[in-house]
VOPAGU-2260 file (C-alpha; in pm, 1 decimal, decimal comma):
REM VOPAGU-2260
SITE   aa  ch    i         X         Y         Z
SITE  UNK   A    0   13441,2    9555,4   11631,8
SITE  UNK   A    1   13107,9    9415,6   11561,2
SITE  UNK   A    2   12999,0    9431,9   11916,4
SITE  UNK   A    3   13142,3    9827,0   11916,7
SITE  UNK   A    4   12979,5    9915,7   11592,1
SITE  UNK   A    5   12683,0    9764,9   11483,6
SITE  UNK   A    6   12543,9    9741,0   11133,7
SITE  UNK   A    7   12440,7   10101,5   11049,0
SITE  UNK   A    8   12319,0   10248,6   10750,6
SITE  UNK   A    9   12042,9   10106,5   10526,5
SITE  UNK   A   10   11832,7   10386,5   10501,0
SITE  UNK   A   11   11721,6   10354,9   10178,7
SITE  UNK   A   12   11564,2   10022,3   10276,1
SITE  UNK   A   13   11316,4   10258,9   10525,8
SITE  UNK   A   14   10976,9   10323,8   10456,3
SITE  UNK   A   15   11018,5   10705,5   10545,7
SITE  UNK   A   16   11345,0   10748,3   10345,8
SITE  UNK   A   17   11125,7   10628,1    9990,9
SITE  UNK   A   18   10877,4   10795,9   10098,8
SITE  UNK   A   19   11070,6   11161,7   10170,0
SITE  UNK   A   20   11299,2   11101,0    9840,4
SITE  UNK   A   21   10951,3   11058,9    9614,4
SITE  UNK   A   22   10795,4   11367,3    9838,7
SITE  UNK   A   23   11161,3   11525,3    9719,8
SITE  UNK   A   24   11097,2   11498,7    9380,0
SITE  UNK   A   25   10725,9   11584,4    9339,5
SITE  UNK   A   26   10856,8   11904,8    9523,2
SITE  UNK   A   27   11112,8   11983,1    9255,9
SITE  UNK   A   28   10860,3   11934,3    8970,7
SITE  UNK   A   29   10573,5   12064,8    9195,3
SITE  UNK   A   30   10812,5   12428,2    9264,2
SITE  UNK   A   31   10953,3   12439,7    8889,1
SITE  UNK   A   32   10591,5   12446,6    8753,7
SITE  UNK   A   33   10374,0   12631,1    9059,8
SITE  UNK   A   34   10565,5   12897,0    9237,1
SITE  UNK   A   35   10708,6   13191,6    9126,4
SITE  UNK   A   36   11138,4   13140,6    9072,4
SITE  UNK   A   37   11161,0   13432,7    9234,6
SITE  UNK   A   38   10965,6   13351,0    9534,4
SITE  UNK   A   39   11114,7   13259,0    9842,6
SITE  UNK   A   40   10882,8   12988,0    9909,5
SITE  UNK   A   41   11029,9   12810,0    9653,3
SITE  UNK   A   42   11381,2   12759,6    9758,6
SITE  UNK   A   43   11214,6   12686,3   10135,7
SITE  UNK   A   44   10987,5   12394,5   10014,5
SITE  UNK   A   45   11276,1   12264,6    9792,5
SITE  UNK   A   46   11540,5   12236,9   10113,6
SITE  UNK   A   47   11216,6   12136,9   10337,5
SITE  UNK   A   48   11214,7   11823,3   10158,6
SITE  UNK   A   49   11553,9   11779,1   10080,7
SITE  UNK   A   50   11649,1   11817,6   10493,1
SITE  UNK   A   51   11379,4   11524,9   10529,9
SITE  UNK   A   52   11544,4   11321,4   10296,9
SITE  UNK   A   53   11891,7   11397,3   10406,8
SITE  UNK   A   54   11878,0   11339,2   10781,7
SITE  UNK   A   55   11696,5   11068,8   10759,5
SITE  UNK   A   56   12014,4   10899,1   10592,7
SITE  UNK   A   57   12253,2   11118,4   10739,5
SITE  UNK   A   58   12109,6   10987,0   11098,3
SITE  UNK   A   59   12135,1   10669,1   10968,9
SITE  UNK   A   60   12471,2   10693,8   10856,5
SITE  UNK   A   61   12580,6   10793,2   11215,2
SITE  UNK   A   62   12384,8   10531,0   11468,1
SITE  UNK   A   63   12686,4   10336,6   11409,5
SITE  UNK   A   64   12880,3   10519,4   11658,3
SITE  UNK   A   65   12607,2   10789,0   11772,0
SITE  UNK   A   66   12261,7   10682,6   11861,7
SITE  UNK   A   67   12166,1   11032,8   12030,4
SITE  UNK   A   68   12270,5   11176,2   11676,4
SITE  UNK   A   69   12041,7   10947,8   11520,2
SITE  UNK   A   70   11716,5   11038,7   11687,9
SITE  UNK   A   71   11811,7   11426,5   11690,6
SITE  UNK   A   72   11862,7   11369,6   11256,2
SITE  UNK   A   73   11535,8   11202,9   11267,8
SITE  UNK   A   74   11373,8   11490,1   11452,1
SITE  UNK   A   75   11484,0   11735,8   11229,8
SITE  UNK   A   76   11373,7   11497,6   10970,0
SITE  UNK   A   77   11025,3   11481,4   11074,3
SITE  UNK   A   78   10988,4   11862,4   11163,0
SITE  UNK   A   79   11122,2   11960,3   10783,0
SITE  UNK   A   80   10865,2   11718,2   10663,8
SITE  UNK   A   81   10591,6   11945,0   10899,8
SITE  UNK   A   82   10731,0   12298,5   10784,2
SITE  UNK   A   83   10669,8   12140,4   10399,8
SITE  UNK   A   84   10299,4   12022,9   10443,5
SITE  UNK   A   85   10251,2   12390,2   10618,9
SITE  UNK   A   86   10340,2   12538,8   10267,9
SITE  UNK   A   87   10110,8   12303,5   10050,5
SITE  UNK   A   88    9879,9   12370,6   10294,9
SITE  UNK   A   89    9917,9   12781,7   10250,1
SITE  UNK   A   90    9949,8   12712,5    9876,3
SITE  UNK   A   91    9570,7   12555,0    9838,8
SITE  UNK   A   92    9446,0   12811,2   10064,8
SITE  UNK   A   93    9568,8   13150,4    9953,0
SITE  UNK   A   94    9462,3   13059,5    9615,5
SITE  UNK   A   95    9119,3   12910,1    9715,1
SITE  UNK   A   96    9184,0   12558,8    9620,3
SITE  UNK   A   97    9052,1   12201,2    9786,2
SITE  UNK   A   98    9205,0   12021,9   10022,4
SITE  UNK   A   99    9119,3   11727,1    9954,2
SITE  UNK   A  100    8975,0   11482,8   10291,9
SITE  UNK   A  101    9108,0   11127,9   10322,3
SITE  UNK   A  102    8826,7   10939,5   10219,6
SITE  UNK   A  103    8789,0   11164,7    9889,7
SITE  UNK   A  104    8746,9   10950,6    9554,1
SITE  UNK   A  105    9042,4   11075,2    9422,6
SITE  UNK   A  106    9255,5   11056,4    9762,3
SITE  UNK   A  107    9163,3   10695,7    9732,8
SITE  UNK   A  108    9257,3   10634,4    9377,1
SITE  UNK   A  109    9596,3   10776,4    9456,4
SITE  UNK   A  110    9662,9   10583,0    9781,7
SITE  UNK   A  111    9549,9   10251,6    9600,7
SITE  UNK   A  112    9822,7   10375,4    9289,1
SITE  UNK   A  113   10076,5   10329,4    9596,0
SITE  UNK   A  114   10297,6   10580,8    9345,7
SITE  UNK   A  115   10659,3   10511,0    9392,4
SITE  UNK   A  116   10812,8   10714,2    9122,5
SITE  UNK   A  117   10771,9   11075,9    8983,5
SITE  UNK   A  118   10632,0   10913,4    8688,2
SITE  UNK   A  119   10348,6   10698,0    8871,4
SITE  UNK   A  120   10233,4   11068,7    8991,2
SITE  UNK   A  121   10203,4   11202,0    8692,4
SITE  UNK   A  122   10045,5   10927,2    8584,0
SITE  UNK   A  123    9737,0   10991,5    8861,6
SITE  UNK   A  124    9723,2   11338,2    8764,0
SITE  UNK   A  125    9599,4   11237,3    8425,1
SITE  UNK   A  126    9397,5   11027,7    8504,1
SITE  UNK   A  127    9203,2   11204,1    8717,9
SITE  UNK   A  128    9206,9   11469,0    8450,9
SITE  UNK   A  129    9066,9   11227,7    8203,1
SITE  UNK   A  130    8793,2   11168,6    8501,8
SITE  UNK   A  131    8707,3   11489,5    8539,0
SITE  UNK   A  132    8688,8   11528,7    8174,4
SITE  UNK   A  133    8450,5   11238,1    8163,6
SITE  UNK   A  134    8226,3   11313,0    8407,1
SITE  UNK   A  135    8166,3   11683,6    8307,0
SITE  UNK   A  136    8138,2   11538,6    7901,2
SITE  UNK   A  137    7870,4   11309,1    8108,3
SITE  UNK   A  138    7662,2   11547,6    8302,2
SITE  UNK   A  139    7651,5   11817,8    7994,2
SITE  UNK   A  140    7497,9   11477,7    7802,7
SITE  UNK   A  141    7302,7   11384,7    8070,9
SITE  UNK   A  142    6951,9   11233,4    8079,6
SITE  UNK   A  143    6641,1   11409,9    8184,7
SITE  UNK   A  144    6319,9   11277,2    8240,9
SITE  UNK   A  145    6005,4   11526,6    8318,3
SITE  UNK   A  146    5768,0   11372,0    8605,2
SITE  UNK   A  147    5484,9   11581,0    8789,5
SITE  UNK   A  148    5680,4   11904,9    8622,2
SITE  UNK   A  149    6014,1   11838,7    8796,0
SITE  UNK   A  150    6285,3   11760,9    8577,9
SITE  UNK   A  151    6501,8   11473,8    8743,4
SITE  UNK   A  152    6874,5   11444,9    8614,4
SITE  UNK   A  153    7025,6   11121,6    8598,1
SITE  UNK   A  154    7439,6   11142,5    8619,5
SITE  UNK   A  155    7620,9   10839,3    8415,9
SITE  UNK   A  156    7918,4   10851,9    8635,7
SITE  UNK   A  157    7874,5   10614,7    8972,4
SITE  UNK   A  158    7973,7   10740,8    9318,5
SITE  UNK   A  159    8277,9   10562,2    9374,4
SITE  UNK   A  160    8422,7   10718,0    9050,9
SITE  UNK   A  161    8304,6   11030,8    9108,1
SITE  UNK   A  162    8437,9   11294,8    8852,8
SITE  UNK   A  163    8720,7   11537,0    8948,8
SITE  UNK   A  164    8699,0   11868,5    8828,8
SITE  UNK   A  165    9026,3   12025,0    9056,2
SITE  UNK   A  166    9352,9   12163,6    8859,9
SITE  UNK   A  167    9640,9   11986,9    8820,6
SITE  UNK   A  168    9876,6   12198,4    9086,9
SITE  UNK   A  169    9578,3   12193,6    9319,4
SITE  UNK   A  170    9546,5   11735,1    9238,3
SITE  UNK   A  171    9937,4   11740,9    9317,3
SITE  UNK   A  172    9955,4   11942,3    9602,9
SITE  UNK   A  173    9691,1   11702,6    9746,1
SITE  UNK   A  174    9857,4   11438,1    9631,1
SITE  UNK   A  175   10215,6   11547,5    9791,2
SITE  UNK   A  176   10000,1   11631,1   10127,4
SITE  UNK   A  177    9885,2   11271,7   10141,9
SITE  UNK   A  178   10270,1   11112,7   10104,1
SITE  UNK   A  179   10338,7   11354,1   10382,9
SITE  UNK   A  180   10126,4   11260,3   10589,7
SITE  UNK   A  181   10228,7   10894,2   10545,5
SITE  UNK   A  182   10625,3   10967,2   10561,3
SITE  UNK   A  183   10557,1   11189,0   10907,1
SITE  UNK   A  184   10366,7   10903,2   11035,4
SITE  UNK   A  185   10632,4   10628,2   10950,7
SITE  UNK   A  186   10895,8   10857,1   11105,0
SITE  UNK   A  187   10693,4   10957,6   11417,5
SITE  UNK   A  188   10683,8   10572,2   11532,4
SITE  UNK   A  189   11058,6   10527,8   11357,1
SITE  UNK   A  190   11124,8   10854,4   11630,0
SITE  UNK   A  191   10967,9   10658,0   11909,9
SITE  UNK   A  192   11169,4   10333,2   11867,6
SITE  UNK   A  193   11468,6   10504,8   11832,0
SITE  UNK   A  194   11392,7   10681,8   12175,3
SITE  UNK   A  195   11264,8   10325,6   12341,6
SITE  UNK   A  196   11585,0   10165,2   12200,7
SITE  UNK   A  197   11825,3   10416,2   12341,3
SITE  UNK   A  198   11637,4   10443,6   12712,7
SITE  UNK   A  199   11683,6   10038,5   12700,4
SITE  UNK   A  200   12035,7   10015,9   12514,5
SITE  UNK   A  201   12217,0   10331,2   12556,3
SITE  UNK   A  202   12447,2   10476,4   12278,8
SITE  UNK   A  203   12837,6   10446,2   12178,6
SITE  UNK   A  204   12994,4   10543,6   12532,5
SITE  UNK   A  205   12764,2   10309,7   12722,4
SITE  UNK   A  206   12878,3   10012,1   12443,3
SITE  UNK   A  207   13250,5   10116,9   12425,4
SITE  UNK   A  208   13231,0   10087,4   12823,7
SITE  UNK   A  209   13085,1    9742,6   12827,3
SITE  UNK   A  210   13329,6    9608,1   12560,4
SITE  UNK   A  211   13613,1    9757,1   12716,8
SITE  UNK   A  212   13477,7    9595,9   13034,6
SITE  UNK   A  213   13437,0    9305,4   12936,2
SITE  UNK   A  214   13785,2    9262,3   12734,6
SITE  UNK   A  215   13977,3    9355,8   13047,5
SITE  UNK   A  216   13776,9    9073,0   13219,0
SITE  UNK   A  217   13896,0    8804,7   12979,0
């Protein structure tokens, strides 16, 4: 039966799944403190990342016997995971927030956290706050020295910590954008294996032919 029905499963061991479960749950919180309970938009982002999470192991689940469902899981995976970064996206811009580039101080900070938990985001959010706290306490105490009648301000706080002044929805948004982002690039190249492996392999009825074959052989 092993040569029927491989080892399946193991999802949570994939990148993307950990990924898609922690971009779950910063959605929850994200929803239950951001958007309106009444608001469509909140029920849609919720199920957007709870269909990435769940086909991902539900199309794990099933490679055992179905291959074909596997990558079609996957792909509705990765396009729930799309539809979900669409609505952070809408949510900075309608209310005339950043978003935040890759290479932004506080992007960095975040990707160097490597967050795994709920609690490790929450975590960044405060202290970026306490950044941004800092650096405005430092510029309102900043130093100014008068040469030639120009007054030349000298900021405390270096460029590679430079202060964050953005709200906490608008630092988690950014911050759930930027796991996205990851987890749809981790299950675009998962997407693309899948298809190489089932061009090369086949799925369950080109298997149960050859074993079948080759028992009738021996």
């Amino acid at each position: 039966m092993s040569n029927l029905i491989p080892k399946h499963g193991g999802y949570r061991k994939l990148k993307s799944f950990q990924i898609s479960q922690l971009v779950y749950d910063v959605t929850v919180r994200f929803c239950e403190l951001y958007i309106d309970k009444y608001s469509r938009t909140r029920d849609q982002m919720v199920q957007a990342a709870r269909s990435g999470v769940q086909n991902i192991a539900e199309g794990s689940q099933a490679s055992g016997t179905s291959k074909k469902t596997e990558l079609k899981l996957t792909n509705v995976a990765r396009a729930s995971l799309e539809e979900l970064k669409l609505d952070y996206e809408d949510f900075l811009r309608q209310r005339g927030l950043e978003q935040l580039k890759y290479d932004h101080p506080a992007l960095v900070r975040f990707k160097e956290k490597q967050c795994k938990t709920l609690e490790d985001v929450r975590a960044w959010v405060k202290e970026e706050r306490e950044i941004g706290k800092k650096g405005r306490m430092d510029d309102l105490g900043q130093t100014r020295t008068t040469t030639d009648e120009h007054s030349i301000s000298i900021k405390s706080v270096p460029v590679s910590d430079s202060p964050c002044s953005l709200s906490s929805s608008s630092l988690v948004a950014n911050a759930a954008l930027s796991l996205l982002n990851l987890a749809c690039h981790l299950l675009d190249r998962q997407i693309a294996k899948l298809a190489e492996d089932f061009e090369n392999e086949g799925g369950f009825t080109e298997r149960l032919y050859r074993v079948r074959t080759e028992k009738r052989r021996k």
